[in-house]
Rosetta silent file (secondary structure, phi, psi, omega in degrees, C-alpha in Angstrom):
SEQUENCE: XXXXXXXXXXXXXXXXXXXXXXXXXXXXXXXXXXXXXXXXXXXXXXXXXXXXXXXXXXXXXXXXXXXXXXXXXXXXXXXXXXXXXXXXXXXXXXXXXXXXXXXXXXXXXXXXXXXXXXXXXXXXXXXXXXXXXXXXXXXXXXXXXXXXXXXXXXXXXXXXXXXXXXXXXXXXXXXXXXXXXXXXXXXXXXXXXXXXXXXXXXXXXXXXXXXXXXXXXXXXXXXXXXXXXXXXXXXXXXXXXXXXXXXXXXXXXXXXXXXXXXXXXXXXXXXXXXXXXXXXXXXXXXX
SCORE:     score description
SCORE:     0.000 S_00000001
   1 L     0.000  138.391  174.562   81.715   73.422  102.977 S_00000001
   2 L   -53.411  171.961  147.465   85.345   72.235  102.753 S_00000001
   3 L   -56.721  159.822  150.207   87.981   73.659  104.789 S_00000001
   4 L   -84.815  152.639 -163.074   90.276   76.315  102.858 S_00000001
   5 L   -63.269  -52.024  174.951   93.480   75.562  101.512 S_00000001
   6 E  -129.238  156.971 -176.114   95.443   78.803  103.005 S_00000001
   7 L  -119.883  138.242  170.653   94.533   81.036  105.905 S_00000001
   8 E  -112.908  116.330 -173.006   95.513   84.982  105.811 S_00000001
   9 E   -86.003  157.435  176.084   96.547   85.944  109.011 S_00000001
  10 E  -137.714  140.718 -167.516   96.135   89.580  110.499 S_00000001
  11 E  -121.590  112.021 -169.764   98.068   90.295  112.887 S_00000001
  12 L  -119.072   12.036 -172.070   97.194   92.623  115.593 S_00000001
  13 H   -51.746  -48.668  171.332   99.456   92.422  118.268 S_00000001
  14 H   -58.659    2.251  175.951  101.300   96.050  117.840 S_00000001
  15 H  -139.881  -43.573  177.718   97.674   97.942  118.470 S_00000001
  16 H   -97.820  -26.369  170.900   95.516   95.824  120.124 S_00000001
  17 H   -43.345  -42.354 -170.297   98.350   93.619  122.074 S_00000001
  18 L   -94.507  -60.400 -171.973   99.603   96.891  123.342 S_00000001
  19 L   -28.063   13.722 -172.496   96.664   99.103  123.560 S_00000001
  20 L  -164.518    1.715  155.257   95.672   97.968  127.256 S_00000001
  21 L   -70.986  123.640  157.699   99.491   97.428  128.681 S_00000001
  22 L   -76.274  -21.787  165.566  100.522   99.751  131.086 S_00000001
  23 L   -59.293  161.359 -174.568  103.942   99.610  130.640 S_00000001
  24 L  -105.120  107.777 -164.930  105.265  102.274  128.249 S_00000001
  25 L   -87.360  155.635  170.373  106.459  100.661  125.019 S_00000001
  26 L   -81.553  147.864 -178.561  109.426  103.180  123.376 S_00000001
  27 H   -70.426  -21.714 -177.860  108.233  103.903  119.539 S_00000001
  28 H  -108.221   15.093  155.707  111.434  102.078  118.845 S_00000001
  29 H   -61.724  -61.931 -178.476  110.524   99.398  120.114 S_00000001
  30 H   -74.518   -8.214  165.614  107.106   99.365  118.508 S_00000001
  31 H   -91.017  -11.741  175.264  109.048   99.938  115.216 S_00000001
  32 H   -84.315  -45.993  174.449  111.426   96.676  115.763 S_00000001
  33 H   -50.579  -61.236  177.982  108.256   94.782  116.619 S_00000001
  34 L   -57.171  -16.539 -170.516  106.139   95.770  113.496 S_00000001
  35 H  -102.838  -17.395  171.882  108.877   95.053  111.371 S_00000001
  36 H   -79.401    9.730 -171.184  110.068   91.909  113.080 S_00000001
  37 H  -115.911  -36.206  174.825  106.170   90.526  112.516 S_00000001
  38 H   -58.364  -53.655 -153.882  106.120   91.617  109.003 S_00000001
  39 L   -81.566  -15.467  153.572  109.696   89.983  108.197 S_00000001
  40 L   -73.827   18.434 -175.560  108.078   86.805  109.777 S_00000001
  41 L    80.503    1.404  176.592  105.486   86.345  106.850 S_00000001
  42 L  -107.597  142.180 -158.777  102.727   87.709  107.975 S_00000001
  43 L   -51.535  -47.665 -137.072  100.679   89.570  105.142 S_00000001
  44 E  -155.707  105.928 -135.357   98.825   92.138  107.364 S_00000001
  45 E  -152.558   86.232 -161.255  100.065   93.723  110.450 S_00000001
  46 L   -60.166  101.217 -179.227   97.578   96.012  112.181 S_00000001
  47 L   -83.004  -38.820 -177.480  100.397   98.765  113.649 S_00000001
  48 L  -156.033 -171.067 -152.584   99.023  101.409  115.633 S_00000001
  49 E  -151.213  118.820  159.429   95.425  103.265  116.338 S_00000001
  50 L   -87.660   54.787 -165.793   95.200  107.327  115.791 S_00000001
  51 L  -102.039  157.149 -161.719   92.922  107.325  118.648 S_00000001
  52 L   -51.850  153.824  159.629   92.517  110.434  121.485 S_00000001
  53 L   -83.532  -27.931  179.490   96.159  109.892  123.837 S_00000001
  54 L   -75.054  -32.359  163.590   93.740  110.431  126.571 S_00000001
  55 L   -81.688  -42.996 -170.908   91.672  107.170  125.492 S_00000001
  56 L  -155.355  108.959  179.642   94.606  104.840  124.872 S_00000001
  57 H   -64.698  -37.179 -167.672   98.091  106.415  126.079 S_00000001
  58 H   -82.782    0.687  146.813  100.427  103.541  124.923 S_00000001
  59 H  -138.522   63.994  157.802   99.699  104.704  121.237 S_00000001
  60 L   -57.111  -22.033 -162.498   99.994  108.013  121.912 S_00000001
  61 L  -101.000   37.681 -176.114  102.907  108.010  119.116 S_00000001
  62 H   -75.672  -32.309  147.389  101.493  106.665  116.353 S_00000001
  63 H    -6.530  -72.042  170.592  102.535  109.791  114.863 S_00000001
  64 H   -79.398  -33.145 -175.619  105.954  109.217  115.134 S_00000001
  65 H   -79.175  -70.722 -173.118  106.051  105.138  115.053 S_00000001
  66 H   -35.894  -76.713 -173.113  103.952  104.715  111.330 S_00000001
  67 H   -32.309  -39.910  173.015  106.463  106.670  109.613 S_00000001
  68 H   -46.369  -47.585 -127.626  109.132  105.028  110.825 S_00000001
  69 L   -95.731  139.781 -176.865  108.355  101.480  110.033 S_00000001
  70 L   -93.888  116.904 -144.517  110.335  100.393  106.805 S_00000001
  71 L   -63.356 -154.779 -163.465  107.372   99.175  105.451 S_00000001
  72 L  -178.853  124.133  160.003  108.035   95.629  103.263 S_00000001
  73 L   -28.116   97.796  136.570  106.669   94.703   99.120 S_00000001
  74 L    92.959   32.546  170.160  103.186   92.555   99.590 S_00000001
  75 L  -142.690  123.243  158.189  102.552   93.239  103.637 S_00000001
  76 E   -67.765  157.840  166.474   99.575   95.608  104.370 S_00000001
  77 L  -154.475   67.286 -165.976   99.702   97.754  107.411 S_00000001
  78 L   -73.606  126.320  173.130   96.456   98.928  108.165 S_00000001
  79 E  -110.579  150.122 -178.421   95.610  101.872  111.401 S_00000001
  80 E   -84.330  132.054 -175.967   92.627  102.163  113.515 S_00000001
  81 L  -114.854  142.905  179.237   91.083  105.402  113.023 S_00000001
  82 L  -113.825   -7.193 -167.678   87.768  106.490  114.971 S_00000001
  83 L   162.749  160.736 -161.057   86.586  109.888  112.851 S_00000001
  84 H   -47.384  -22.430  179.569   88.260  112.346  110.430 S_00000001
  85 H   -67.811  -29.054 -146.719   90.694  113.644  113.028 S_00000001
  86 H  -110.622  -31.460  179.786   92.555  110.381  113.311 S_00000001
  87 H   -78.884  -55.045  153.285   91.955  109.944  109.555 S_00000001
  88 H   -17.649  -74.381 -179.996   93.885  112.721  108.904 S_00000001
  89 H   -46.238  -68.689 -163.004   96.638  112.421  111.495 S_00000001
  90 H   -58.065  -10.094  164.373   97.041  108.632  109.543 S_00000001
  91 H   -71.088  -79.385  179.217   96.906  110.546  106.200 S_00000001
  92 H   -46.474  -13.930  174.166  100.039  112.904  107.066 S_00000001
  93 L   -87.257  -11.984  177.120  101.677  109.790  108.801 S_00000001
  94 L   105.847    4.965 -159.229  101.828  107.951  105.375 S_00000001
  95 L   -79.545 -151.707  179.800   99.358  105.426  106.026 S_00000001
  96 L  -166.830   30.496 -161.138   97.404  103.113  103.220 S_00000001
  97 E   170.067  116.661 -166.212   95.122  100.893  104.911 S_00000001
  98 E  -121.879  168.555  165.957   92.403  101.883  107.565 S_00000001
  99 E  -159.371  134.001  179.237   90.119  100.228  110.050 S_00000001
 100 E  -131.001  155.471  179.871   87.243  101.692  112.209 S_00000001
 101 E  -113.598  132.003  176.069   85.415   99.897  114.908 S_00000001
 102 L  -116.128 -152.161  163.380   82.303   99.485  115.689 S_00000001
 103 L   179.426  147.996 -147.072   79.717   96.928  118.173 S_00000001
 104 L   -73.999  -55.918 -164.784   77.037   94.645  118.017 S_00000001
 105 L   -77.649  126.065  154.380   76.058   96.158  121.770 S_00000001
 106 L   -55.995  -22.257 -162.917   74.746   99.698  122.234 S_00000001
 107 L   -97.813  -47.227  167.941   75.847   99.820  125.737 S_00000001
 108 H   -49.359  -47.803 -176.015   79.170   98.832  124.824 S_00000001
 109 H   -75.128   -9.794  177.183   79.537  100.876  121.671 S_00000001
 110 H  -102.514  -37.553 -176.195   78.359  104.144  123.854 S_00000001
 111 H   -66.802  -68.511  161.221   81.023  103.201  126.610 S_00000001
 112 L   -16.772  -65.662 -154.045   83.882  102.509  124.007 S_00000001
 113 L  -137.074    3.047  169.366   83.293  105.216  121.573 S_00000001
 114 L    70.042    3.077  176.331   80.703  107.639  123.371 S_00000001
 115 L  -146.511  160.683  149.336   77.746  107.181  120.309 S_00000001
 116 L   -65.379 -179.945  167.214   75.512  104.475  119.301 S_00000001
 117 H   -67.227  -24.202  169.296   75.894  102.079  116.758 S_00000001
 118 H   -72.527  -39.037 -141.347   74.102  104.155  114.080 S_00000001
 119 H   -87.048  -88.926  151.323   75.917  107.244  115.324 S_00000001
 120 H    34.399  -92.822  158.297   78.999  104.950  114.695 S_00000001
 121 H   -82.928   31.846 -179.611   78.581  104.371  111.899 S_00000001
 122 H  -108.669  -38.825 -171.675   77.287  107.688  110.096 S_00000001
 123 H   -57.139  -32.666 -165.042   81.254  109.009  111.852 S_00000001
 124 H   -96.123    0.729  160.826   82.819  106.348  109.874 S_00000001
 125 H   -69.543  -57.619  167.844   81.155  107.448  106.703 S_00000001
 126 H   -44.373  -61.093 -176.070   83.490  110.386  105.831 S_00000001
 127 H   -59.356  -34.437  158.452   86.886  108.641  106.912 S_00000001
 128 H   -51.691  -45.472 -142.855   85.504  105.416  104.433 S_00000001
 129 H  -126.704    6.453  102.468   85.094  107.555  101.371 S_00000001
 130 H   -13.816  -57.309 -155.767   88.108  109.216  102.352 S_00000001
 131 H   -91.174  -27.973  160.715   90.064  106.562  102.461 S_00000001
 132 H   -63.520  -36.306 -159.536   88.371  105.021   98.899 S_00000001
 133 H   -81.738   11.685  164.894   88.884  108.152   97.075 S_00000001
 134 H   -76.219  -14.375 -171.427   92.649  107.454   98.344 S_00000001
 135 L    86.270    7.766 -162.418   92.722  103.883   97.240 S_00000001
 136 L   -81.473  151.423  161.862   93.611  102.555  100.578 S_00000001
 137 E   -72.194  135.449 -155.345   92.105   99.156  101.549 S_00000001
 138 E  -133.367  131.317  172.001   89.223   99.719  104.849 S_00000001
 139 E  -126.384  131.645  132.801   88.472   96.744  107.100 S_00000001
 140 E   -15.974  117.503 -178.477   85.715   96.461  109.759 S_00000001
 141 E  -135.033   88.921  167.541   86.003   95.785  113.142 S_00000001
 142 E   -51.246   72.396 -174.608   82.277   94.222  114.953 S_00000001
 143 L   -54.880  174.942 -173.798   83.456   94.395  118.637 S_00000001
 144 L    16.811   67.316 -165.422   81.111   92.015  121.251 S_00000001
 145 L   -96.412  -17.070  178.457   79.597   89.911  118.236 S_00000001
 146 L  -109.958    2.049 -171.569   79.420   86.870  120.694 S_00000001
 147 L   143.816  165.326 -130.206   78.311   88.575  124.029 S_00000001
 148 L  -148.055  103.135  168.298   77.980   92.000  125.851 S_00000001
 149 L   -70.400   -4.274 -179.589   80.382   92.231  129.550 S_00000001
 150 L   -95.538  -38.323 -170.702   77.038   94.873  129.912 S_00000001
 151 L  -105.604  -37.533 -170.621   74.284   93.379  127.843 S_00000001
 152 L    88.821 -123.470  174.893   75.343   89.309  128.014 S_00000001
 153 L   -39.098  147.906 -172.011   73.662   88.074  124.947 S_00000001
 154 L  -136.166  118.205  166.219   74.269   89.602  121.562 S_00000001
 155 L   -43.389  126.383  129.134   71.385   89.093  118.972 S_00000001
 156 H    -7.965  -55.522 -175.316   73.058   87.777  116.032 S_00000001
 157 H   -70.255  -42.406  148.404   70.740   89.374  113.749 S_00000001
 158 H   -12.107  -79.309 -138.720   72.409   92.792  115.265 S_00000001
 159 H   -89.325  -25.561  179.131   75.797   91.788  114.249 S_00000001
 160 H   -72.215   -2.774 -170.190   74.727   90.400  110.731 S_00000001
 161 H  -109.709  -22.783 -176.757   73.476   93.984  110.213 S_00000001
 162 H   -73.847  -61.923 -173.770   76.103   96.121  111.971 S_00000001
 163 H   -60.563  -42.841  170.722   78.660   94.045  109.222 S_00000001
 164 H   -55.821   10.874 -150.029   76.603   94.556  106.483 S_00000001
 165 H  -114.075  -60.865  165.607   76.113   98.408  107.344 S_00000001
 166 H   -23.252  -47.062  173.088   79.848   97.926  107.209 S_00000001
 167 L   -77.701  -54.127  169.688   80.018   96.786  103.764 S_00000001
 168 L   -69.699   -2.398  173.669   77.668   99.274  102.309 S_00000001
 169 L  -108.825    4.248  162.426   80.077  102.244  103.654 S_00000001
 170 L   111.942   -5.506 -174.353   82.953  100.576  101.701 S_00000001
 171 L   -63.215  121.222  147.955   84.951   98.126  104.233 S_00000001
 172 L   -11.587  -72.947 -134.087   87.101   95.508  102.057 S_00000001
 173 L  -150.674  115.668  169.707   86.819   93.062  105.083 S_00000001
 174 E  -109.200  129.023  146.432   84.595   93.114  108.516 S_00000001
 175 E   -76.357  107.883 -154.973   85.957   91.684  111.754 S_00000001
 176 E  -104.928  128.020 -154.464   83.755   89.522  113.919 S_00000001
 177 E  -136.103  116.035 -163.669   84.910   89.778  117.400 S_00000001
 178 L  -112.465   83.990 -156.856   84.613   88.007  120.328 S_00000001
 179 L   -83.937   22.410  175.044   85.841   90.443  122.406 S_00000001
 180 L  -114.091  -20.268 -153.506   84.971   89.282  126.237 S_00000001
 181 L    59.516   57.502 -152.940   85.723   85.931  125.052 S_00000001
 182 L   -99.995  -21.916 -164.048   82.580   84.112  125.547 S_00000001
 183 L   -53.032  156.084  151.782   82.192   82.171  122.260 S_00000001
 184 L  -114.549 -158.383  165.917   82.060   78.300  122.105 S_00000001
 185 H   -94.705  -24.536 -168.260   81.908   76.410  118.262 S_00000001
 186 H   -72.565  -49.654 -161.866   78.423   76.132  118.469 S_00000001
 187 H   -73.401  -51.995  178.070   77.896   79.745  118.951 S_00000001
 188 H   -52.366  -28.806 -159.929   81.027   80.763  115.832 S_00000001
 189 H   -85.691  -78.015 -156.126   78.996   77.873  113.713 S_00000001
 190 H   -44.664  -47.036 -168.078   75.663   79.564  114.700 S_00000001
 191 H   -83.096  -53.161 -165.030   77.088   83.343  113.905 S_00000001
 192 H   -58.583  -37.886 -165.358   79.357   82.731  110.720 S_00000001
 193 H   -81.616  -21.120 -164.514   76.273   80.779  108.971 S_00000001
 194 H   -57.020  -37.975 -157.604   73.538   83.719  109.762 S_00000001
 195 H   -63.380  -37.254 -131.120   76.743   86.276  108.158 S_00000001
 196 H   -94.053  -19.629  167.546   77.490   83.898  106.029 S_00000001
 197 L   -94.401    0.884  173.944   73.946   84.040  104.554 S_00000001
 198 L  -136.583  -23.627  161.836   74.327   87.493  103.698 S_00000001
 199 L  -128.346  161.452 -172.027   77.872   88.261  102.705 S_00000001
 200 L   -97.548  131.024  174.200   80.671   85.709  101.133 S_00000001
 201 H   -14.265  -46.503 -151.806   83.245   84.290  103.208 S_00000001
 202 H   -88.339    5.787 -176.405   86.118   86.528  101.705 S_00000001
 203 H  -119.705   26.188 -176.473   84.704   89.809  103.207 S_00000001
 204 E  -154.420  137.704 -165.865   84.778   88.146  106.778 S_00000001
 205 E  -113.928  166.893  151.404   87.711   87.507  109.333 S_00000001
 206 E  -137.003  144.581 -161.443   87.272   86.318  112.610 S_00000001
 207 E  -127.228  108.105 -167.524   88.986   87.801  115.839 S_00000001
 208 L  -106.852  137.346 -179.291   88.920   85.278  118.730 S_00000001
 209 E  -116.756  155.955 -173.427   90.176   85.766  122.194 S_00000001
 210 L  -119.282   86.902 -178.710   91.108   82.459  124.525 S_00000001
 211 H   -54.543  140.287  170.383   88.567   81.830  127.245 S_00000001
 212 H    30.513   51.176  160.140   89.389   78.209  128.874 S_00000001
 213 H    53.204   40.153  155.098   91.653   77.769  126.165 S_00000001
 214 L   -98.162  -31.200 -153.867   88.933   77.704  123.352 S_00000001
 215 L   -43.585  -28.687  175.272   89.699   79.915  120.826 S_00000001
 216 L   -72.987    7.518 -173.375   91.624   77.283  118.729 S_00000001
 217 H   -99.879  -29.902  172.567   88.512   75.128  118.617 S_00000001
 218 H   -79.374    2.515  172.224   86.712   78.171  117.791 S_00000001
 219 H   -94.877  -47.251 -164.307   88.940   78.843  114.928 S_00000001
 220 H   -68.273  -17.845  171.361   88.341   75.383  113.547 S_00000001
 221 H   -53.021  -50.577 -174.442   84.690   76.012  113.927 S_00000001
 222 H   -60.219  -64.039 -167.937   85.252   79.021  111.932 S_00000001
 223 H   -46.740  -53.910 -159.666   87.544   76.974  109.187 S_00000001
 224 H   -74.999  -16.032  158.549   84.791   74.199  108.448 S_00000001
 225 H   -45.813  -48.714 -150.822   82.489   77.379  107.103 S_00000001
 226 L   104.833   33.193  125.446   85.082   78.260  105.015 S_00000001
 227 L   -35.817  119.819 -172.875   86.222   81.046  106.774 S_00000001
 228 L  -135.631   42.214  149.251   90.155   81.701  105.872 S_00000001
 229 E  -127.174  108.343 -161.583   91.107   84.958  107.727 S_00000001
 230 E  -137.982  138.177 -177.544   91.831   85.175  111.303 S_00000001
 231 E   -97.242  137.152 -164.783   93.216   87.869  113.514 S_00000001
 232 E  -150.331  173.533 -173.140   95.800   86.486  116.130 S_00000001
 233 E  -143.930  140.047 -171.544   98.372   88.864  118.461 S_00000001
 234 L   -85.211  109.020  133.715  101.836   87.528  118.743 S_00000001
 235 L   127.823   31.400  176.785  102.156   85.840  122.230 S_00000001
 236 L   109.118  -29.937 -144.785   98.697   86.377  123.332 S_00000001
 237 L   -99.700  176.587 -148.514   98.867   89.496  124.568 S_00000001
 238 L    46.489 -170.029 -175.184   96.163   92.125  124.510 S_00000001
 239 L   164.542 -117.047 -173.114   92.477   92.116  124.663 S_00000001
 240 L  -153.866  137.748 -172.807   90.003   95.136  124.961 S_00000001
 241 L   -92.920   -5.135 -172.754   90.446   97.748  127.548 S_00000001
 242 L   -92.323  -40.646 -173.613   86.959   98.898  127.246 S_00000001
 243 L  -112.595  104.645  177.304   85.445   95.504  128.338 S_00000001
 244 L   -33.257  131.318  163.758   85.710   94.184  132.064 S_00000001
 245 L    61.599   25.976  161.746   87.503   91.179  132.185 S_00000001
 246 L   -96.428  152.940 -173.805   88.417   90.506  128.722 S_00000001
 247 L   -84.244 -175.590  167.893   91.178   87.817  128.062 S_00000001
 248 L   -76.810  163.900 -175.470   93.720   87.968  125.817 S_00000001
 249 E   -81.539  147.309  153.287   93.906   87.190  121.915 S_00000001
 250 L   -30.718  145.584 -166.530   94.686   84.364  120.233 S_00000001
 251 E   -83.321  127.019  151.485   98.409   83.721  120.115 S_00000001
 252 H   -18.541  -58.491 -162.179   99.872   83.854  116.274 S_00000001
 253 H   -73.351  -48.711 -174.081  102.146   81.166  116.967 S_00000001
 254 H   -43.264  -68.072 -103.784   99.201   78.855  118.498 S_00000001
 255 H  -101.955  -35.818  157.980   96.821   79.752  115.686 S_00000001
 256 H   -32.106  -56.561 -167.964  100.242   78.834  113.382 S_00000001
 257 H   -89.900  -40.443  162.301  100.538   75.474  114.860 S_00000001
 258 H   -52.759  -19.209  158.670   97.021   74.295  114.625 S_00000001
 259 H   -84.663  -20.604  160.355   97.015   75.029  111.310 S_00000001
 260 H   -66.648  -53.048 -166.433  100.008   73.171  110.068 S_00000001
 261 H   -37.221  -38.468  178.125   98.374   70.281  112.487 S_00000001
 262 L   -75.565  -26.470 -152.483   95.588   70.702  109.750 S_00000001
 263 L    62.692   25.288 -165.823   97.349   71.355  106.737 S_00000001
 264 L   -91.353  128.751 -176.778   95.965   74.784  105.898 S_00000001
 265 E   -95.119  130.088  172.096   99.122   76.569  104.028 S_00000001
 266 L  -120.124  -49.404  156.779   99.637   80.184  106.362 S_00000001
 267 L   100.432    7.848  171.901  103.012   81.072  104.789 S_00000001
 268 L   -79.937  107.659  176.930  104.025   82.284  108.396 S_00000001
 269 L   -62.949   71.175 -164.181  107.416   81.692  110.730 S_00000001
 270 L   -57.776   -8.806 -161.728  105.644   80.717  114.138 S_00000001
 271 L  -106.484  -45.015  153.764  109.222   80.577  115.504 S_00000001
 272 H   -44.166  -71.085 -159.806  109.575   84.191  114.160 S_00000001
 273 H   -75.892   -4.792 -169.683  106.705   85.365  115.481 S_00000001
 274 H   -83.090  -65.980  173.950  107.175   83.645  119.058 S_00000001
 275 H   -27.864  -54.384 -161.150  110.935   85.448  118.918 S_00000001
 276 H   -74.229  -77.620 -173.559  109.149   89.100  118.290 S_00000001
 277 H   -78.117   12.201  175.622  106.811   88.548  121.236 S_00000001
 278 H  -100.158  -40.499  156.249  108.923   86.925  123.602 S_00000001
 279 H   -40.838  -58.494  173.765  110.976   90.161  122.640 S_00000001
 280 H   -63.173  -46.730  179.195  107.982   92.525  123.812 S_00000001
 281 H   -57.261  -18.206  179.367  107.061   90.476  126.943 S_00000001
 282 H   -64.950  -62.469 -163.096  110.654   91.139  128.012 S_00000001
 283 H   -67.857  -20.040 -164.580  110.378   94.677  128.101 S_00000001
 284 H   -88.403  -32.852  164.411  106.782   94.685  129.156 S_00000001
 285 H   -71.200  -52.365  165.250  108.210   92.612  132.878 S_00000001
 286 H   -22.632  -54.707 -158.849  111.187   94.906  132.550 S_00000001
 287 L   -86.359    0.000    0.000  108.963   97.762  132.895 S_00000001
């Protein structure tokens, strides 16, 4: 398969960048950010998670920050929700675009989220057909799809069934996530063709984090599938607070420059988005 022509970027830096800082970002902060990532081209700009304050404190306010944000013509802004209370709260906040998380690993997905993976996903059935008979666009998110900090290994054949389980409960778009950062190309070649043999490229992103500096080799791994949607965090930051020792995500601006290096049309300001998250790292040292 060719490469693709353009790449859709997702941008997750305001919820997962932040989710696992200890510093205390101000909501109006986290409203200058989302809107300085949006006004930098990028289409889809995960903003905050209506998750327990007691699981992940730094977005306790997604209450108060999603309203706020003056939203921008042609840029989704999809929040992570875990079960109808959160689906709610993100209804009365105004939102239009959901995402629930799951994991390939049982051990993980019981640490993380307290259920298995079926139990998982039977929670995320109501807040899906919620959020269809609303019209909102619902993405996927396959946590440890490359390796387990608990388990190690991750059967593939797991994770092609955890996305497809995805897909039959209504998600748009599942996220394959290599959240410890463990992946190589061989292993992203090896995972994208099993998915790739059961659902079409356009329902599948990949979310790479950058162990020894692979992930951008592990994007192009991804690219030569045909894979055109990749999740990136503006400077790097975040990573999963649930899993010992995970690194941080791919940078935006990195994932930016290797693709002009390529010629892949992103439609993104890499200069922008470097600006926004050289903006957050201040205050995050500050703090």
């Amino acid at each position: 398969m060719t490469m693709p022509t353009s790449v859709r970027i997702v941008e997750v830096g305001p919820r997962d960048g932040l989710q696992n800082e200890p510093v205390a970002v101000s909501a109006d902060a986290k409203v200058a950010f989302i809107e300085a990532l949006a006004a930098a081209g990028l289409p889809v700009v995960e903003a905050t998670s209506f998750v327990s304050a007691r699981a992940v404190p730094q977005l306790a306010d997604a209450d108060e920050v999603f309203p706020r944000i003056r939203r921008r013509d042609g840029v989704r802004y999809p929040v992570l929700v875990p079960n109808m209370r959160g689906m709610d709260r993100a209804e009365a906040a105004g939102a239009d675009a959901v995402a629930v998380f799951t994991a390939a690993s049982e051990t993980f997905t019981r640490r993380n989220i307290g259920m298995s993976i079926e139990g998982s996903l039977e929670a995320f059935r109501p807040v899906l057909e919620r959020a269809d008979a609303l019209g909102w666009w619902r993405r996927g998110y396959v946590s440890t799809a490359f390796g387990c900090p608990y388990e190690g290994a991750v059967d593939s054949g797991i994770v092609v069934d955890v996305a497809e389980a995805l897909v039959a409960l209504g998600c748009d778009e599942v996220s394959i996530g290599d959240t410890i950062g463990v992946a190589e190309p061989d292993d992203v070649t090896e995972r994208c063709e099993a998915l790739l043999a059961r659902l079409p490229a356009e329902r599948l992103a990949l979310h790479l984090h950058d162990t020894r500096g692979r992930a951008l080799a592990n994007v192009q791994a991804g690219l030569e599938l045909g894979i055109s949607t990749f999740d990136s965090s503006a400077g790097g930051t975040g990573g999963c607070p649930f899993a010992p020792g995970a690194p941080g995500n791919l940078a935006t601006e990195a994932l930016c420059g290797l693709l002009d290096r390529l010629g892949i049309e992103h439609g993104v300001d890499a200069a922008a988005v470097e600006a926004a998250g050289l903006t957050l790292r201040t205050l995050l040292s500050a703090g």
